[in-house]
MIDO-259926 format. One record per residue: residue in three letters; x, y, z of N, C-alpha, C in turn. Coordinates in steps of 0.05 Angstrom, whole numbers, padded with zeros to 5 digits, always signed. Layout:
alaXYZXYZXYZ;...
This chain:
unk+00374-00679-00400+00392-00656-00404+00405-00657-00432;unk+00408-00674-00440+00428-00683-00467+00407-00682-00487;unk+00378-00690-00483+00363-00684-00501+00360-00651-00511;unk+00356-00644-00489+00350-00608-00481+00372-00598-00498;unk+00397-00608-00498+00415-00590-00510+00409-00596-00537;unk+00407-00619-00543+00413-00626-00565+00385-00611-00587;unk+00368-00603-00570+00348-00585-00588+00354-00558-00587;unk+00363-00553-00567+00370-00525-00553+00387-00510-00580;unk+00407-00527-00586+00431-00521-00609+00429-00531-00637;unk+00404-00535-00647+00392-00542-00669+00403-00569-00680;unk+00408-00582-00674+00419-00610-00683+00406-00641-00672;unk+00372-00627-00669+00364-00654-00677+00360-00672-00692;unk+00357-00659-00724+00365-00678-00741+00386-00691-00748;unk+00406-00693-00727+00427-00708-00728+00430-00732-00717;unk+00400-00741-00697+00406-00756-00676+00377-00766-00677;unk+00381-00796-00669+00359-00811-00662+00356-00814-00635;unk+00333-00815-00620+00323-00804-00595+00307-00821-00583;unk+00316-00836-00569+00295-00858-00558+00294-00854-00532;unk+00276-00866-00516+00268-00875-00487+00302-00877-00471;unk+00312-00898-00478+00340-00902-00462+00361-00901-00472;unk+00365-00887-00504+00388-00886-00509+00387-00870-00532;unk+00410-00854-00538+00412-00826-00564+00425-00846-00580;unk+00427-00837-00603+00453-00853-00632+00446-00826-00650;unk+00480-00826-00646+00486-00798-00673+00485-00820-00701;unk+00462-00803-00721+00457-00818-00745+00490-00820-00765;unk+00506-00803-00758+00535-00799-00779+00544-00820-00767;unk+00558-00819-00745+00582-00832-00730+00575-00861-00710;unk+00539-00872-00715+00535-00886-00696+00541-00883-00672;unk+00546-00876-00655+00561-00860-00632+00531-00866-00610;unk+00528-00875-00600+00505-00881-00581+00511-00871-00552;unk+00493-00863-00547+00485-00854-00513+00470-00872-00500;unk+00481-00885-00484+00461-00908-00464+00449-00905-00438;unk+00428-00900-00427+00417-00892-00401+00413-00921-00383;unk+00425-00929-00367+00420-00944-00344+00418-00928-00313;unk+00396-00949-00302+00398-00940-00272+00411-00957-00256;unk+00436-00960-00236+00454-00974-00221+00437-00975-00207;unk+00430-00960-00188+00425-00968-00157+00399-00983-00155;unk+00384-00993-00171+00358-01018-00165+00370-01037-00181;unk+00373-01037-00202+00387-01065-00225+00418-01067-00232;unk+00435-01065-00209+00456-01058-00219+00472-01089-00238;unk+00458-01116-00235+00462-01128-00242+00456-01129-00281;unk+00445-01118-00289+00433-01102-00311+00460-01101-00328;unk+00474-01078-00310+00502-01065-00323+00527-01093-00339;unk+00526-01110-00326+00543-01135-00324+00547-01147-00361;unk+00520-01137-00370+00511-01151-00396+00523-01134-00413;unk+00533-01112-00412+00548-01096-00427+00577-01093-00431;unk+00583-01086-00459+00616-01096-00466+00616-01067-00484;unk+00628-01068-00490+00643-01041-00518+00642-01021-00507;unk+00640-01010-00481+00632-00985-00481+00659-00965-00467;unk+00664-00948-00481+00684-00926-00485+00680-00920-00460;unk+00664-00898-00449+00665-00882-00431+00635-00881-00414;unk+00644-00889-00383+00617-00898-00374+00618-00869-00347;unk+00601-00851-00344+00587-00828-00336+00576-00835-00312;unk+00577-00831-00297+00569-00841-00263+00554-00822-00256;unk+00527-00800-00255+00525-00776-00254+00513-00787-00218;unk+00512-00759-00201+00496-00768-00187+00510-00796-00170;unk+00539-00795-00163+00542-00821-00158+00553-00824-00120;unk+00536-00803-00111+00546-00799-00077+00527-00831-00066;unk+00499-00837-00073+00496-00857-00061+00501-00883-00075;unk+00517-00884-00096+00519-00915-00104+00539-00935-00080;unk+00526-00954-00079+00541-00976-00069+00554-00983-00067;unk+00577-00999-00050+00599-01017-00055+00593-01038-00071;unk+00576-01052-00069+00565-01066-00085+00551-01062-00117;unk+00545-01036-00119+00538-01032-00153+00566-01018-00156;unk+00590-01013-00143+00614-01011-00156+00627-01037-00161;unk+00626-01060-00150+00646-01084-00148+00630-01093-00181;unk+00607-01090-00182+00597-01103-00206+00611-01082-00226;unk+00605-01055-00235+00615-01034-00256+00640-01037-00265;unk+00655-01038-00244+00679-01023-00250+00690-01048-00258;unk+00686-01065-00257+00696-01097-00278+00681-01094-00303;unk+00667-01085-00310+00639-01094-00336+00659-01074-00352;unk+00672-01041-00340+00678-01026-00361+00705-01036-00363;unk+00716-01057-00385+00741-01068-00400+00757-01061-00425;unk+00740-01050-00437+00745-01044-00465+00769-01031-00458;unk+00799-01030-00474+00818-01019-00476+00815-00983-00475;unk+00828-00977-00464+00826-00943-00464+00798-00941-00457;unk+00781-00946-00436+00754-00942-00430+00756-00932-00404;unk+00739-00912-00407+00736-00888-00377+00720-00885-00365;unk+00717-00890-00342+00691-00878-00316+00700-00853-00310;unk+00669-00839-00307+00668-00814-00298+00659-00812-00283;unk+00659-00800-00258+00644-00797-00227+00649-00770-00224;unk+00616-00765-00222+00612-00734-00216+00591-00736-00189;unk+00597-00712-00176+00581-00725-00142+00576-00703-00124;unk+00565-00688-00109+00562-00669-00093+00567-00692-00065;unk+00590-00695-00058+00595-00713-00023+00561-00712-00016;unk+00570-00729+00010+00544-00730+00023+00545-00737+00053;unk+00557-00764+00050+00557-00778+00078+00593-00790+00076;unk+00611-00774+00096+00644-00773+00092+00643-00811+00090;unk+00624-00827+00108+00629-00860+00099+00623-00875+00080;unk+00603-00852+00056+00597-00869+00039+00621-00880+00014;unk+00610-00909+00006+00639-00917-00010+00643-00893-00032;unk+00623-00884-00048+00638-00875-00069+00664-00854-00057;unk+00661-00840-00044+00674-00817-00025+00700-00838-00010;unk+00695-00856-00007+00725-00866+00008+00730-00882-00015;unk+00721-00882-00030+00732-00907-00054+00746-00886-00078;unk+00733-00854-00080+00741-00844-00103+00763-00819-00088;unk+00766-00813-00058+00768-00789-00050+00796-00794-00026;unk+00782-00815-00005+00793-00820+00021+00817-00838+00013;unk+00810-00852-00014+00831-00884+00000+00835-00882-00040;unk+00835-00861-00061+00837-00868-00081+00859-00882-00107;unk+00851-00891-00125+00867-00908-00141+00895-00888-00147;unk+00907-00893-00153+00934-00876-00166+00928-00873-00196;unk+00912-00884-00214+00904-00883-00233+00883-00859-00248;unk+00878-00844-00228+00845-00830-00238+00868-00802-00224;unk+00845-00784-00244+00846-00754-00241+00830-00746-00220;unk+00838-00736-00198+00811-00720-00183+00810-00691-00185;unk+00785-00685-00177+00782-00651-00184+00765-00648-00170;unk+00767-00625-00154+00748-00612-00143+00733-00583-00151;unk+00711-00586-00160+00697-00554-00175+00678-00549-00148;unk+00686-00523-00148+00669-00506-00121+00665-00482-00136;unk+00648-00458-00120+00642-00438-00137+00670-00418-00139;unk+00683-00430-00132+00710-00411-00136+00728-00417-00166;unk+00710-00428-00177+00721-00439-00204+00692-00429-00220;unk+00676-00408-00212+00648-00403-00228+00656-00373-00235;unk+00657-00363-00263+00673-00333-00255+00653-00315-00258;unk+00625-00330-00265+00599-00328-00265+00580-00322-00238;unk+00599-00332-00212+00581-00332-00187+00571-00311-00181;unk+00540-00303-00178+00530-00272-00169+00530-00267-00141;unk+00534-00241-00151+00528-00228-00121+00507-00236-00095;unk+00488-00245-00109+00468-00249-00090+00471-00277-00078;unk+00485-00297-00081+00491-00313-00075+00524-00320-00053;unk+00535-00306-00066+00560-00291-00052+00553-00278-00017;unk+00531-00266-00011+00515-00256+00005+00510-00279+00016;unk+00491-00293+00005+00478-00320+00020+00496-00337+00040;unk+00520-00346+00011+00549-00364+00020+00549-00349+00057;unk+00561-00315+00049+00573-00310+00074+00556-00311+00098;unk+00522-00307+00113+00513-00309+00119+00510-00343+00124;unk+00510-00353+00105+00514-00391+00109+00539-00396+00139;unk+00552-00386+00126+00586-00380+00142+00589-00368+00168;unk+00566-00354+00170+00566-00338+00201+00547-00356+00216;unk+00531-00366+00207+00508-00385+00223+00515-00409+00226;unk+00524-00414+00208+00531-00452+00212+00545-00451+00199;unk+00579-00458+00210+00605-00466+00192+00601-00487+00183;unk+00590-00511+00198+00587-00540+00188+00579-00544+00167;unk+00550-00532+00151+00535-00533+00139+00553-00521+00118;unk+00563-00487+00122+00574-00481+00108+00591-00494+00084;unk+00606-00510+00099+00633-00520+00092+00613-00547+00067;unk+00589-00561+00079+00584-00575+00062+00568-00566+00039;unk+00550-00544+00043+00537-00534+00020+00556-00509-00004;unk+00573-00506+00007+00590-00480-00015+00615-00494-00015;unk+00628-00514+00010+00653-00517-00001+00656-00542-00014;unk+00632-00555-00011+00635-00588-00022+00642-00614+00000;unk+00638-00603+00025+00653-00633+00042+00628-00642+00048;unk+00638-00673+00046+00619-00684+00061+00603-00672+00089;unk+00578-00682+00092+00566-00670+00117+00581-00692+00145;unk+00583-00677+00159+00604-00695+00181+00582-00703+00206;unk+00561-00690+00202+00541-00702+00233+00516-00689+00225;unk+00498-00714+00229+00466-00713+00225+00452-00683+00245;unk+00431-00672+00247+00419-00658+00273+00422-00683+00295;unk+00412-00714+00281+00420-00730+00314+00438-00737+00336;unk+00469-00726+00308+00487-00735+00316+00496-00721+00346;unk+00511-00737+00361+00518-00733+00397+00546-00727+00397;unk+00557-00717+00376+00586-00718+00375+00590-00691+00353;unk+00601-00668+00354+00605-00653+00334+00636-00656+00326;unk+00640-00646+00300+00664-00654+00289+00680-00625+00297;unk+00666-00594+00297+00686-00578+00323+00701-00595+00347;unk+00682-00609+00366+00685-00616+00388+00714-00638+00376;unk+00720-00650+00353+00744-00669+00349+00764-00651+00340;unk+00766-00633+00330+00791-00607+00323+00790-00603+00337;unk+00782-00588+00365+00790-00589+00381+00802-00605+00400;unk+00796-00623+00404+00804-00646+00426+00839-00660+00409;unk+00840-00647+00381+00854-00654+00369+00894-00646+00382;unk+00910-00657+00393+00926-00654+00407+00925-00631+00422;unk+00899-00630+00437+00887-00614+00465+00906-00614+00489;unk+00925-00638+00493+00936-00638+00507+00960-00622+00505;unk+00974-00613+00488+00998-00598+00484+00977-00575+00472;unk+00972-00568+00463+00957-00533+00477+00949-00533+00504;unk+00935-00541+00515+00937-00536+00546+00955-00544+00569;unk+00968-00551+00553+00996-00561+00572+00983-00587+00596;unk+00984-00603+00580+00977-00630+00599+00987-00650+00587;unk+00995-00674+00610+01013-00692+00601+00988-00728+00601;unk+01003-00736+00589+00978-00760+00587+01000-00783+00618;unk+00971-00776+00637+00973-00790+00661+00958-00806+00668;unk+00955-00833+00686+00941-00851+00691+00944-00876+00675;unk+00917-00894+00681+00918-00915+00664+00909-00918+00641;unk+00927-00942+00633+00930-00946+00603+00910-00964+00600;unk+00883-00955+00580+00859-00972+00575+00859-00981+00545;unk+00855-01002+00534+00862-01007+00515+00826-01030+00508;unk+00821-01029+00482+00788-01035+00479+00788-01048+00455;unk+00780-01066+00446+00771-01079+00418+00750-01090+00415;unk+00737-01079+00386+00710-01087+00378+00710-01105+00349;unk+00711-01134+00357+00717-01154+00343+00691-01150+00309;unk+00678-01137+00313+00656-01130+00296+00647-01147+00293;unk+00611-01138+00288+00589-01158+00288+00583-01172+00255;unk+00595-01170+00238+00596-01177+00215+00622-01186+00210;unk+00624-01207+00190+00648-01217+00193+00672-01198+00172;unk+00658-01192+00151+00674-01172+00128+00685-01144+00132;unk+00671-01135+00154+00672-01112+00181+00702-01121+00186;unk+00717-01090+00186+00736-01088+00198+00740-01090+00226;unk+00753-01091+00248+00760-01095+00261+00779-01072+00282;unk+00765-01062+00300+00769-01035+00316+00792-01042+00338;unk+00809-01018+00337+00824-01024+00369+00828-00992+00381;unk+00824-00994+00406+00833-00961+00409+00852-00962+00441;unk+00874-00951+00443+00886-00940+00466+00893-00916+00481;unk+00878-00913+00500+00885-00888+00508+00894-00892+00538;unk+00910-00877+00545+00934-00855+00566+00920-00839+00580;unk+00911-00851+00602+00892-00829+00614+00872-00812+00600;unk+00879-00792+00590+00869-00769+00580+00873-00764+00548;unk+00893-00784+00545+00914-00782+00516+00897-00804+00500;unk+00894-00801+00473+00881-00821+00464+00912-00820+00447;unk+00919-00856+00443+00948-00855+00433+00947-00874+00413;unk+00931-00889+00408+00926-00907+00385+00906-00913+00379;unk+00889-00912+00351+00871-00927+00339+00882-00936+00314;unk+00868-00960+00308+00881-00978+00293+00860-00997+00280;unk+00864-01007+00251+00837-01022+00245+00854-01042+00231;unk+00839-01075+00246+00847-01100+00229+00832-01114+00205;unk+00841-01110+00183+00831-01126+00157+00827-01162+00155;unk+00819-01163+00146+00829-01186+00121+00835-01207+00151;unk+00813-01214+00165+00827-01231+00184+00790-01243+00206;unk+00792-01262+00204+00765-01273+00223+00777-01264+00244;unk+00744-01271+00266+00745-01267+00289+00761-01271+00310;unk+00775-01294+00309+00790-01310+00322+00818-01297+00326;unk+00833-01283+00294+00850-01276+00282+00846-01249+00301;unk+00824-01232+00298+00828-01206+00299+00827-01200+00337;unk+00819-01223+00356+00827-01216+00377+00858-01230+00391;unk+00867-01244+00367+00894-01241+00372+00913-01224+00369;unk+00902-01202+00351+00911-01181+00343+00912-01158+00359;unk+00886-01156+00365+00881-01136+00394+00892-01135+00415;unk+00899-01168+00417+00910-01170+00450+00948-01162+00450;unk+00947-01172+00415+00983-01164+00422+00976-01125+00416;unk+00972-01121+00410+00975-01103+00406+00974-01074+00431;unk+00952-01095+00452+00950-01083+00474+00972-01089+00498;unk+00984-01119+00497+01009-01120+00497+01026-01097+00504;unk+01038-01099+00470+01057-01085+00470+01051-01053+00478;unk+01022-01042+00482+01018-01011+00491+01018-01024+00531;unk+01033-01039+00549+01032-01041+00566+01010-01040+00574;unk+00980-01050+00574+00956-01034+00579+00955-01046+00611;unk+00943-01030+00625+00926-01042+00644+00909-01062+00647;unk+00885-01040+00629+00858-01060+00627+00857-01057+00599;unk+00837-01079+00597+00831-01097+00567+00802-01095+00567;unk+00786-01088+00540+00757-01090+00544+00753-01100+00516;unk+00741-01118+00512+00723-01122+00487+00702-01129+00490;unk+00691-01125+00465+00656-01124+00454+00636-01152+00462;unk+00619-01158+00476+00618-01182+00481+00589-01193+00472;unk+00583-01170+00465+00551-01178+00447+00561-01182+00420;unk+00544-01206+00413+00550-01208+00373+00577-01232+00380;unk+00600-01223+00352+00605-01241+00353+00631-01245+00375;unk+00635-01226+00396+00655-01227+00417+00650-01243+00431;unk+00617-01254+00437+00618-01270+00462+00630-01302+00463;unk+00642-01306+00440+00644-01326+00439+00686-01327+00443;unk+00697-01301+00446+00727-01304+00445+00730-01293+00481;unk+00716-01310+00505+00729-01298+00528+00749-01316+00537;unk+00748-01353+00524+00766-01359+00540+00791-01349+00526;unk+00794-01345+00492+00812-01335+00475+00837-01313+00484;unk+00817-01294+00494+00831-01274+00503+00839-01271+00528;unk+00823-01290+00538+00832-01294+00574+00862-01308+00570;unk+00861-01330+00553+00891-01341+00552+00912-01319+00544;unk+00902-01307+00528+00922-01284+00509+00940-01271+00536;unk+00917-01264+00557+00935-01246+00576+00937-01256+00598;unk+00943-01294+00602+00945-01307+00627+00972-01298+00637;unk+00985-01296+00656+01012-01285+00673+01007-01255+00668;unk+01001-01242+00659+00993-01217+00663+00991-01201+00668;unk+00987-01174+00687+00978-01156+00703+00956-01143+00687;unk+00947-01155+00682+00920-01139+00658+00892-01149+00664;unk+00870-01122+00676+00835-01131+00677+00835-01139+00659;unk+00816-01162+00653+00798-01167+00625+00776-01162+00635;unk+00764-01147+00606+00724-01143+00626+00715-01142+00588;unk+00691-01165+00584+00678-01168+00570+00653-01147+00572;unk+00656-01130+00549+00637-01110+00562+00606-01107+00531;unk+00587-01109+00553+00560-01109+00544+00555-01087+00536;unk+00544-01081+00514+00534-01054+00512+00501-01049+00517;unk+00494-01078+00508+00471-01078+00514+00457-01072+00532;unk+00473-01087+00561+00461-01088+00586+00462-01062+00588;unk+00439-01054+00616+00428-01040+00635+00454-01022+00637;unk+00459-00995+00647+00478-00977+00648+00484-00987+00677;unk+00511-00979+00676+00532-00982+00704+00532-00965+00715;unk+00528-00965+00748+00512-00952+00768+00495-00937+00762;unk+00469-00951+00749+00451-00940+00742+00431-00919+00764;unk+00445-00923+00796+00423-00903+00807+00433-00881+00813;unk+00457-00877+00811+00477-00858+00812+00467-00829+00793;unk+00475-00801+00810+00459-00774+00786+00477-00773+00773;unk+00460-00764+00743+00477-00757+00724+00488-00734+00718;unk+00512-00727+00700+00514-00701+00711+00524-00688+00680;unk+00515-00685+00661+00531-00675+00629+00544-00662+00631;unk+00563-00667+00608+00589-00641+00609+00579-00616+00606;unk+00550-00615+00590+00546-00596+00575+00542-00576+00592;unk+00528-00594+00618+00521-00566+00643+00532-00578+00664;unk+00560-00571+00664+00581-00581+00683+00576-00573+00709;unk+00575-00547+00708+00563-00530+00732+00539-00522+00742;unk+00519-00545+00738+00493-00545+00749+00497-00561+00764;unk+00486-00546+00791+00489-00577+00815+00467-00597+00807;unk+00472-00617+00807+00454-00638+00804+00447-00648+00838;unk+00425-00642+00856+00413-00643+00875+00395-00646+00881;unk+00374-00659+00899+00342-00649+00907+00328-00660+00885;unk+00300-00642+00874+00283-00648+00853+00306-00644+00831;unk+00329-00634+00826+00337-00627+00800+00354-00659+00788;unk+00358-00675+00812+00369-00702+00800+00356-00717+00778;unk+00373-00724+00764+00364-00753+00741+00392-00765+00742;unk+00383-00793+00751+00400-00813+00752+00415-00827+00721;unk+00429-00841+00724+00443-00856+00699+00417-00873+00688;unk+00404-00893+00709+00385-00903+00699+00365-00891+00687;unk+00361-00862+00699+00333-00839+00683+00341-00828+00653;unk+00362-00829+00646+00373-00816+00616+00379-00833+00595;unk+00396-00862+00606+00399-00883+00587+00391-00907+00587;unk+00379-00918+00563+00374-00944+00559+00400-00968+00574;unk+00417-00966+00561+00439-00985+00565+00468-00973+00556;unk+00484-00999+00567+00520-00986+00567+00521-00964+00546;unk+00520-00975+00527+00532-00969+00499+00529-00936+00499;unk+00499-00926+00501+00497-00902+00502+00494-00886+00520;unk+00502-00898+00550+00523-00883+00568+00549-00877+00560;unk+00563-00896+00553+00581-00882+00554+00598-00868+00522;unk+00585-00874+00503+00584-00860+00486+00581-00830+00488;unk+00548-00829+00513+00550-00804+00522+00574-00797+00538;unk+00595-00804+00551+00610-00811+00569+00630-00787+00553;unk+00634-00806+00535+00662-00795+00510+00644-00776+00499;unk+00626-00770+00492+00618-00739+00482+00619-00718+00499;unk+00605-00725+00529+00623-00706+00551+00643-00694+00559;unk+00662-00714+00555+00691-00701+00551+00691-00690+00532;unk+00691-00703+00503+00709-00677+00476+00690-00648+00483;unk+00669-00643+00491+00653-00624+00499+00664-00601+00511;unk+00675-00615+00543+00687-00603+00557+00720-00586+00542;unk+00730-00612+00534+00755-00606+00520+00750-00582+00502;unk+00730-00577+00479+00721-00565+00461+00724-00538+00478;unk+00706-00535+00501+00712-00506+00515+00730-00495+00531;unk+00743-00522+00530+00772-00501+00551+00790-00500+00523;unk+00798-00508+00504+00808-00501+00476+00806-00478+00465;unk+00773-00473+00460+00763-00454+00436+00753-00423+00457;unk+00751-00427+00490+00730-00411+00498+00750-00398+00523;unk+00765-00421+00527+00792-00411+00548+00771-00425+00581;unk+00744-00436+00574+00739-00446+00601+00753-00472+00615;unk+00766-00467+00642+00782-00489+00662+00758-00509+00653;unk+00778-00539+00661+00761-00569+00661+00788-00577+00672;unk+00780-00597+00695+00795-00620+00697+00809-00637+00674;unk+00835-00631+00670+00840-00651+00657+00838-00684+00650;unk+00828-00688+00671+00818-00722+00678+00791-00715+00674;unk+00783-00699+00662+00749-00705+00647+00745-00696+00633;unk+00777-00688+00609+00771-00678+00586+00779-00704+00570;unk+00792-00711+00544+00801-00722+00516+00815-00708+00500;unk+00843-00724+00491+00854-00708+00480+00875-00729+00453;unk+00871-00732+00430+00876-00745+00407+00905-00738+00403;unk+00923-00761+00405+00955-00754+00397+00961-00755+00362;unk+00956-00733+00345+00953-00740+00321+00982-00762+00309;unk+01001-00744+00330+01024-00748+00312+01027-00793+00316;unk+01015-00790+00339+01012-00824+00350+00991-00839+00335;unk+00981-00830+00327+00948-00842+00316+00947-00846+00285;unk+00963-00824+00275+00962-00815+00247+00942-00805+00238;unk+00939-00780+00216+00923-00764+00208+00900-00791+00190;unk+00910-00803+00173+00887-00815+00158+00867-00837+00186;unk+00881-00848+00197+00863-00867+00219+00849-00844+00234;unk+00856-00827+00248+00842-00800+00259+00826-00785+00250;unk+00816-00784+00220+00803-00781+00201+00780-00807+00196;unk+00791-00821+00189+00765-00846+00194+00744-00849+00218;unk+00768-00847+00243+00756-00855+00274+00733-00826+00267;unk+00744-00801+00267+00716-00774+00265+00700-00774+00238;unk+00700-00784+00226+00677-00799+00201+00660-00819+00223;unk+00670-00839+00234+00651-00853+00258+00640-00837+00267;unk+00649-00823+00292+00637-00801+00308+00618-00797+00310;unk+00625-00787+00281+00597-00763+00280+00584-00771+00270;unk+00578-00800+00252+00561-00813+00253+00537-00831+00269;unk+00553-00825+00306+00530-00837+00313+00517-00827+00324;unk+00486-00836+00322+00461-00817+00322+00441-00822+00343;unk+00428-00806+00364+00416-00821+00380+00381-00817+00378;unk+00375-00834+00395+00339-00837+00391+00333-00834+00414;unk+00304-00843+00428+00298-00846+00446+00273-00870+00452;unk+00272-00880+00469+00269-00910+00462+00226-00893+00487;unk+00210-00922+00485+00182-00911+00497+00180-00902+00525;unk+00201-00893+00531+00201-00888+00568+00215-00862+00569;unk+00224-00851+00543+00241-00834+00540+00269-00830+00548;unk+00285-00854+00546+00316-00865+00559+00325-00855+00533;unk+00354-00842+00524+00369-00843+00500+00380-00870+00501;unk+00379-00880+00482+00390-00904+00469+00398-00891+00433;unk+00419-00909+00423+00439-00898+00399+00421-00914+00374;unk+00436-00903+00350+00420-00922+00332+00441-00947+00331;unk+00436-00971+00328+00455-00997+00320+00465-00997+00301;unk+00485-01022+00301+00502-01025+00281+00490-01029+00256;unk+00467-01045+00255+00458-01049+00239+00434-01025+00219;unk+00417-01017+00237+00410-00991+00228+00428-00976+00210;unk+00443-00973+00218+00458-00951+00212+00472-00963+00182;unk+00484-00992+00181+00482-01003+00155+00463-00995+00131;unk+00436-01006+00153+00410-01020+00133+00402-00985+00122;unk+00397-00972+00139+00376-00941+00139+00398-00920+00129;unk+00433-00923+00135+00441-00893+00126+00469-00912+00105;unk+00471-00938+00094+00486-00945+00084+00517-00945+00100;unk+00515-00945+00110+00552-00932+00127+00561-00955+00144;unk+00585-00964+00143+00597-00994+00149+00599-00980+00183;unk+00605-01010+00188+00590-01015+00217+00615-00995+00234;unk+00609-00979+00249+00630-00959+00265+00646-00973+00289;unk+00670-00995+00277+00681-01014+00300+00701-00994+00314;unk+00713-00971+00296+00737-00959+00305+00723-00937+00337;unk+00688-00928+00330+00685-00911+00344+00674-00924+00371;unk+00672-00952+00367+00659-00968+00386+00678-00976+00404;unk+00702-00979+00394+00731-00987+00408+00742-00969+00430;unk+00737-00946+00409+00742-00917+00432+00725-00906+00463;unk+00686-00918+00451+00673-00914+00480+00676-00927+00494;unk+00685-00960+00488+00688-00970+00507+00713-00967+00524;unk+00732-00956+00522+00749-00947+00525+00756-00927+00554;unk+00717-00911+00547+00707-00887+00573+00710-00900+00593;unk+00702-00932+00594+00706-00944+00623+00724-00952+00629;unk+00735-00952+00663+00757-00961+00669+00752-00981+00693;unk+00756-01011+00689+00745-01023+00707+00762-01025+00728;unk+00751-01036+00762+00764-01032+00781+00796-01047+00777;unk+00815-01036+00793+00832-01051+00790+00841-01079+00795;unk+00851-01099+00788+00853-01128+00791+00870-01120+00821;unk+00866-01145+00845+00887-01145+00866+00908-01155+00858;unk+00919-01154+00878+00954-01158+00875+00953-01186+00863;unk+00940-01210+00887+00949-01230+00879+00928-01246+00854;unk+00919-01225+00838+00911-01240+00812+00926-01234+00792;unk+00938-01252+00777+00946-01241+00753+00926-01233+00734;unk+00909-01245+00731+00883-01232+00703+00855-01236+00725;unk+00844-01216+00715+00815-01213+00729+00797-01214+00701;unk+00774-01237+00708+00758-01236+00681+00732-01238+00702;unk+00707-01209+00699+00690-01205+00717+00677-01229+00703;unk+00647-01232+00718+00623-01248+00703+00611-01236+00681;unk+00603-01249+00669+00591-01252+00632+00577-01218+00631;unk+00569-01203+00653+00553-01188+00646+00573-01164+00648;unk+00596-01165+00653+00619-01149+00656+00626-01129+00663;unk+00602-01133+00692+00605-01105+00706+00606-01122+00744;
């Protein structure tokens, strides 16, 4: 592009023109072309440089940033990040946008800053806008895209569900389930979620703290929300904190249930029934059981919690009745707008497949690392587990911890 201009406006004899780098012949003044995202180690070897140009920088790394943004030192020296969003989890987007420095200028250019924009495009935009708001909003307004075609969770379906309970006049009743997902990587933050029956009243993420650390964290924290029942993650690296947390809540009145995601779905012969077609009898030839639809826990009840905000979504936006005990409903003012914002960046990131028998099963933690870059979703994992409510402990137990398979 820089070459293009620079012929475009007659001033090539001003400039020497190489493979990877311009130099104005007056002022020495050099233009340097590097590529970050295969060699970012490359960048490290460089010193003097004024002002470093990020073009194109929606998929760079956490990692080709931890290296850059140290290499550019030089006194009064500037990074520039220019970026069309992409994926609301990728770092540059929470590192330049969601969570940014106090130091840097941000700007947003949309075509409402083009005084140039034509008509015929203007047309397109609004037709964009009538068919798909989602899309809309990411191709003309600049937001990140919030959910794949795989995704099982729409980000409508979370504005809505968004303090659902005080628009439809419902109060958060029942038990208090409280869930932590100690995360399968150790640098992985650390998930907690509580919800109130129907009320989702806290999510919360622990830093800067090992495994050990972060289900001590969970447990006070579930504590102090009075919980009932207690669930954490028990595949990876949870299986190793049951006597941990069993002590955490000895004298107690609190289930503990180590919950598998892996394993086989819970009452797997039982029919299934989606929110989506609430009102289809499920009977006769028309049955499919829990075991006929899902692989295992995880994406039961993932599907579980997408059923509800579903439901919730149509008695909100459409005025159709739902049981309140089988909708979801997010206490912003309890939760806080930035954590409530992160937890629906999860969301709608998780994406489902279907495994050789044709069962839905989700993509993994790791997938979803390795194939779409995006840190491991502990906050949204905290929350499904959350859909379950295990039976109640009897009177005369103080803590109930089921067997290893946690059902």
């Amino acid at each position: 592009m820089l070459e293009d201009t620079i012929e475009r406006e007659g001033y090539a004899a001003e400039f020497e023109i190489q493979r990877s780098m311009i130099r104005h012949l007056g002022t020495n003044a050099e233009f340097m072309f590097y590529g970050i995202k295969n060699n970012p180690t490359k960048i490290k070897s460089l010193e003097g440089i004024d002002i470093c140009w990020v073009e194109e920088a929606e998929a760079v790394t956490k990692e080709s940033w931890d290296i850059l943004i140290p290499t550019i030192r030089k006194p009064h020296s500037e990074i520039w990040v220019s970026f069309n969003p992409k994926n609301i989890l990728d770092d540059t987007y929470q590192r330049f946008v969601v969570d940014h420095p106090d130091d840097i200028c941000l700007l947003t250019v949309n075509y409402t800053d083009n005084p140039h924009f034509p008509e015929v495009l203007r047309l397109e935009m609004e037709e964009c806008k009538r068919r798909n708001p989602t899309l809309y909003r990411h191709i003309w307004l600049g937001e990140p895209v919030s959910a794949s075609d795989m995704a099982i969770i729409s980000r409508e379906w979370l504005e809505a569900a968004t303090d659902a309970h005080k628009r439809l006049g419902w109060k958060a009743r029942g038990a208090v389930i409280a869930a932590h997902d100690p995360s399968d990587t150790g640098p992985d933050a650390k998930g907690y979620a509580m919800r109130h029956g129907s009320v989702v009243k806290r999510i919360a993420e622990g830093t800067l703290m090992d495994v050990n650390e972060g289900a001590d964290w969970a447990a006070d924290l579930a504590v102090g929300d009075n919980a009932d029942h207690f669930l954490f993650d028990g595949d990876g690296l949870g299986a190793g904190l049951r006597r941990q947390i069993t002590d955490s809540f000895s004298g107690k009145k609190v289930t503990v249930t180590m919950f598998k995601g892996s394993e086989s779905p819970f009452d797997e012969d039982a029919p299934y029934q989606a929110g989506a077609w609430a009102d289809e009898v499920v009977q006769g030839d028309n049955i499919r059981t829990i075991g006929d639809v899902f692989r295992n826990k995880r994406a039961q009840f993932y599907y579980t919690l997408a059923d509800r905000l579903y439901l919730t979504y149509r008695a909100v936006e459409h005025g159709e009745y739902a049981d309140p005990d089988e909708m979801l409903s997010f206490d912003k003012e309890a939760i806080g707008e930035k954590m409530l914002e992160k937890l629906f960046a999860e969301l709608t990131q998780i994406q489902r497949k279907f495994n050789g028998n044709g069962k839905l099963e989700l993509m993994t933690k790791v997938d979803m690392k390795q194939k779409l870059g995006i840190p491991s979703p502990n906050l949204a994992d905290a929350l499904m587990m959350c859909m379950h409510c295990p039976a109640l402990a009897s009177e005369e137990t103080d803590i109930y911890v089921p067997s290893s398979s946690g059902w």
